[in-house]
C-alpha positions in Angstrom: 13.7 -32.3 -107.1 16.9 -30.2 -106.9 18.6 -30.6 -110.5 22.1 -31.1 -109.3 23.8 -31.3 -112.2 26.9 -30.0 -113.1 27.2 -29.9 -116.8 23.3 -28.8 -117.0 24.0 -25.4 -119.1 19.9 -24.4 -118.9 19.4 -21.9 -117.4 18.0 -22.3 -113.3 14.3 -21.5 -112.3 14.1 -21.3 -108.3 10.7 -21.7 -107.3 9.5 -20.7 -103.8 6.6 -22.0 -101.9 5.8 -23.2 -98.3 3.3 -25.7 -100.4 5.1 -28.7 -101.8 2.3 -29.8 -104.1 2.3 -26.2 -105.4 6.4 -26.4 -106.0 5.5 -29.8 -107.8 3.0 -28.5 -110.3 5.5 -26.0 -111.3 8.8 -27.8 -111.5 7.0 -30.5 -113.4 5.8 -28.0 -116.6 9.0 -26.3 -116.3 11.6 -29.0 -115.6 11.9 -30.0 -119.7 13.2 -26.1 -120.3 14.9 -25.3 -116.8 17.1 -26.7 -114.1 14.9 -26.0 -111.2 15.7 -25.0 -107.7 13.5 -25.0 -104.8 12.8 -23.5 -101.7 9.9 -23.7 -99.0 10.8 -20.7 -97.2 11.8 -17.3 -97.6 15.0 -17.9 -95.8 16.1 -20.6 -97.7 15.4 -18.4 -101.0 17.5 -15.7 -100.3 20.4 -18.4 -99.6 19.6 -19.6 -102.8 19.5 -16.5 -104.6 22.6 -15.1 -103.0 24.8 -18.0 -103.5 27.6 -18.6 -105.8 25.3 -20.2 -108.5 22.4 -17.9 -108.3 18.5 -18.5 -110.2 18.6 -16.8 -113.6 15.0 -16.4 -112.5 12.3 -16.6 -109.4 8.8 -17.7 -109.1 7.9 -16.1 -105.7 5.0 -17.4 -103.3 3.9 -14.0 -101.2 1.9 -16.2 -98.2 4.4 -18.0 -96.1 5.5 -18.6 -92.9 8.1 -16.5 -91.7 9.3 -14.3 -94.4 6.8 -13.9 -96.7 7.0 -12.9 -100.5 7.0 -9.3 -100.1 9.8 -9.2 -97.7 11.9 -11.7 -99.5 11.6 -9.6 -102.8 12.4 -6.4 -101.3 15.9 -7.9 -99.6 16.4 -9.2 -103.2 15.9 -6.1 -104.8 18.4 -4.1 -101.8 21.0 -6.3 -102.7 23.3 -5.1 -106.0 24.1 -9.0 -106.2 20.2 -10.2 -106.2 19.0 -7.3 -107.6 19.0 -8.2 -111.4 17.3 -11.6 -111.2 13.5 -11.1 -112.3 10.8 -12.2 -109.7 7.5 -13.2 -110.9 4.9 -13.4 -108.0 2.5 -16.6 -108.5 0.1 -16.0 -105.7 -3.4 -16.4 -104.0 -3.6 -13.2 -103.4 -5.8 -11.3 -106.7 -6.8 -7.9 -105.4 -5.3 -5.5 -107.1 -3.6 -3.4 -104.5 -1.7 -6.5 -103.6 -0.7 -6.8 -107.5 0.4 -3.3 -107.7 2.5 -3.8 -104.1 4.3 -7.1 -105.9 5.4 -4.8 -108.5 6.3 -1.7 -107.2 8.6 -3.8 -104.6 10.5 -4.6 -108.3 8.9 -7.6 -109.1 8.3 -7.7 -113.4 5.3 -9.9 -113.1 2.2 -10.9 -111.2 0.4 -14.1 -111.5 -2.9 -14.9 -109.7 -3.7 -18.9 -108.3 -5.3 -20.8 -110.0 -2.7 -20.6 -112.1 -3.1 -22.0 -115.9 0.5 -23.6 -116.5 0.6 -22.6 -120.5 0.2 -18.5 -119.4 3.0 -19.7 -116.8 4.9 -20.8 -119.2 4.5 -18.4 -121.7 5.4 -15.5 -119.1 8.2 -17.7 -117.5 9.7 -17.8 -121.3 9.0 -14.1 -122.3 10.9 -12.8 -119.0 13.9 -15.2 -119.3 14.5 -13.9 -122.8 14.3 -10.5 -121.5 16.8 -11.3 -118.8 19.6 -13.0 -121.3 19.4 -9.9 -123.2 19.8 -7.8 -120.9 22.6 -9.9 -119.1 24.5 -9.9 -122.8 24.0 -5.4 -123.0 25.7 -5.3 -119.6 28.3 -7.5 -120.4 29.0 -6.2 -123.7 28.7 -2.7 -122.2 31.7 -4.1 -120.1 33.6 -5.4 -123.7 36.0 -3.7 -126.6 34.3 -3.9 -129.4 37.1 -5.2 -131.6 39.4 -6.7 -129.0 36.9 -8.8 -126.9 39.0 -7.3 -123.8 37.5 -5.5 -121.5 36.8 -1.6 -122.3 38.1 1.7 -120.1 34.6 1.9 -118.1 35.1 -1.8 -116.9 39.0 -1.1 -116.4 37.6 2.1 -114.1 34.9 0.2 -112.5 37.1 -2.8 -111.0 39.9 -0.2 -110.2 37.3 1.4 -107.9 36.2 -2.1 -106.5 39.9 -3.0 -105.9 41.1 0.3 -104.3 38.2 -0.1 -102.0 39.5 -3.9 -101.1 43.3 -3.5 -101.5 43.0 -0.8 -98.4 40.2 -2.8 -96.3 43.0 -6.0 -96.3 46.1 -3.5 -96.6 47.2 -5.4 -99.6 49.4 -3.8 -102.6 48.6 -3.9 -105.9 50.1 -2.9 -109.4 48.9 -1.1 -112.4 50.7 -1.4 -116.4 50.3 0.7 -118.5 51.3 0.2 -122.1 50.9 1.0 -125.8 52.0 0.0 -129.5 55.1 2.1 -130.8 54.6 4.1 -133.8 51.1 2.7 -134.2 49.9 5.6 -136.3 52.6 5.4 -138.8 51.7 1.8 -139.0 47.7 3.2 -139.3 49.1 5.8 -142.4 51.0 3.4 -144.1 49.2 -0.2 -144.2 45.3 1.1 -143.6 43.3 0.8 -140.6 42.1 -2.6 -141.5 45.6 -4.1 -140.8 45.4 -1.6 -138.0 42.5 -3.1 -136.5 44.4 -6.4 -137.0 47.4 -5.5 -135.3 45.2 -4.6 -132.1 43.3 -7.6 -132.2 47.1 -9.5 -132.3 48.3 -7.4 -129.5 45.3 -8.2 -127.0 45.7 -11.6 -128.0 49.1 -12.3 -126.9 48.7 -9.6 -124.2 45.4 -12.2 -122.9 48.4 -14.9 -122.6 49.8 -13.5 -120.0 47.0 -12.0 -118.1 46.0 -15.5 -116.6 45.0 -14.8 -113.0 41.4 -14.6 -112.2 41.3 -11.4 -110.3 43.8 -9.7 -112.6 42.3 -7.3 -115.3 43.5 -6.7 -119.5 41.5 -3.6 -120.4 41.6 -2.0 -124.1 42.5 1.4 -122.7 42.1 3.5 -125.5 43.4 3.8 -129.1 46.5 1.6 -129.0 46.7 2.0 -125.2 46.1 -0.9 -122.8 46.2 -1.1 -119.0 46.5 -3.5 -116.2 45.4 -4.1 -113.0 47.2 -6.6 -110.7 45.6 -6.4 -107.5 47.9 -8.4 -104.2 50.9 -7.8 -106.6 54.0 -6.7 -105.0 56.6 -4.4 -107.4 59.1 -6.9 -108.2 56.4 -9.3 -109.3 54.5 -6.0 -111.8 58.0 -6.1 -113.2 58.2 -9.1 -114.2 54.6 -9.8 -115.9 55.2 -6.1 -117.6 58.6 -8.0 -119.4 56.3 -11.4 -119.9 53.8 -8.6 -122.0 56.7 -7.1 -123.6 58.4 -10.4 -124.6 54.4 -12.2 -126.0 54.0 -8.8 -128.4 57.4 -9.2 -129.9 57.6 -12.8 -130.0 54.5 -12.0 -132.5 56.8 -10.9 -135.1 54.0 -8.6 -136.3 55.3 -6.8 -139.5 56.0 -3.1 -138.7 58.5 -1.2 -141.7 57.0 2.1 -140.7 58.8 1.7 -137.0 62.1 3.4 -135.7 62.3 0.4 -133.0 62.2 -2.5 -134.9 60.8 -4.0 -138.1 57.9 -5.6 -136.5 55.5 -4.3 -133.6 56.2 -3.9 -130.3 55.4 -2.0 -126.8 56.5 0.4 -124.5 55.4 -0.5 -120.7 55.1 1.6 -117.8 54.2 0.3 -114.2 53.3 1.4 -110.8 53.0 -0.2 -107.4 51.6 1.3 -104.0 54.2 -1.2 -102.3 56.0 1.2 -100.6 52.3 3.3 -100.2 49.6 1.5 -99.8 47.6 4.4 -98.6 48.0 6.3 -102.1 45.0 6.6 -104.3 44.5 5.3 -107.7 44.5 7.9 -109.3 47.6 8.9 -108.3 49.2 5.5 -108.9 47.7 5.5 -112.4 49.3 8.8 -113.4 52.6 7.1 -112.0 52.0 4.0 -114.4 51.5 6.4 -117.3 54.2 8.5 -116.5 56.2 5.6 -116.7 55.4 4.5 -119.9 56.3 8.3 -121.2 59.8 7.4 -119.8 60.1 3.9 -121.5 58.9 5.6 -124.7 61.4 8.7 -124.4 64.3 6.1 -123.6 63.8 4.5 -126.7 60.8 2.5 -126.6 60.4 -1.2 -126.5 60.8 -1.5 -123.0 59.7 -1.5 -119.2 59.8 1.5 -116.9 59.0 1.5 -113.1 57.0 4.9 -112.3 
């Protein structure tokens, strides 16, 4: 009953029951909307939910063997991975202490047996919507606005999550820090429309280079972008700070208002706790942008190890 499917792009409906005829009611009015999961236990949920292709929602059986309902929604709820995915109860339990138990434990609805499968349905639909959009504010809260990269408070988050792991494995890792030269003259003298442009050009060739999954683009601020390169030794920090260089100037981006050259271009900076890996980030970020004030005071266009 498991939709395997790889190229299925609905969205997944696990559905938890010790009851079989109970898991086939529900997977047959919801199968036509939803891939469905299913699980007769509440130790098989919870693997469910917390592996790497998680339910976008749960409908949660509270009587079963084992761990029941309760339990299973409250480790849900504990863990900052499972935590986001709504539970609906669908249960034989009506009284309304038990109701208000479900959903103080987190859960965001409450649904009595016998069930009627259109209010299922209906509620099923209702909370899903609810959940995409709040999945799209949290990513977009993680997003530039203009440049589609990600912003300063998604650059500071994963910084935090990486410092955390780089010293747990005693790995090093890099940090870039670069902006456009003489991007306000440019602002002054061809508008902040072509402005706006000319950011959206740089993050694009910048997003060529970036290709690694666990590396990080952020829009830093302004005309300032950072990067974090986590396992990256010095030597190889160097070297994708020239590939960034190189993609923004290979652009050919008009710039007459520049003292550099006549089309846009960058000044890098980076930082490696290579030789440190005890430092703190903070610290190596200040060493990053200190770096870039030394390719920018020896004549911009260029990479500077801090």
């Amino acid at each position: 009953m498991v939709d395997n499917t790889l190229n299925d792009e609905r969205h997944a409906i696990l559905i938890v029951d010790d009851m079989t005829s109970n898991i086939q009611v529900l997977a047959n009015a919801l199968q036509d909307d939803y891939r469905i999961k299913v699980a007769t236990s509440g130790e098989r949920a919870l693997q469910i939910a917390q592996s790497a292709s998680p339910p976008d929602l749960i409908l949660l059986d509270i009587m079963m063997p084992g761990l029941d309902g309760y339990q299973v929604c409250k480790q849900l709820k504990s863990d900052p991975k499972t935590s986001g995915i709504p539970i609906i109860f669908v249960t034989a339990l009506s009284e309304v202490s038990d109701e208000e138990k479900g959903l103080n434990l987190g859960a965001v609805d409450y649904i009595t047996k016998p069930f009627h499968l259109p209010i299922v349905k209906a509620r099923v639909r209702n909370h899903m919507s609810l959940k995409l959009k709040t999945d799209l504010l949290e990513e977009l809260s993680h997003v530039d606005g203009l440049t589609h990269i990600a912003n300063r408070r998604h650059f500071n988050e994963v910084l935090d999550k990486e410092a955390r792991r780089i010293l747990r494995l005693n790995q090093p890792i890099s940090l870039i820090m670069l902006d456009i030269d003489y991007f306000k003259p440019f602002n002054d003298n061809y508008g902040h429309g072509l402005g706006d442009e000319c950011l959206t050009q740089v993050a694009k060739a910048l997003r060529s280079v970036i290709k690694r999954p666990g590396d990080l683009l952020a829009r830093y601020g302004g005309e300032e972008f950072a990067v974090i390169l986590p396992e990256t030794p010095e030597q190889g920090a160097l070297k994708v700070a020239e590939d960034l260089r190189a993609a923004v100037e290979a652009m050919h981006f008009a710039h007459q208002y520049s003292e550099v050259a006549d089309h846009v271009t960058i000044s890098v900076g980076v930082a490696s706790n290579e030789h440190d890996q005890g430092q703190c980030m903070h610290s190596l970020l200040q060493r990053a942008d200190q770096a870039l004030y030394q390719a920018k005071k020896a004549g911009r266009n260029q990479v500077k190890l801090g």
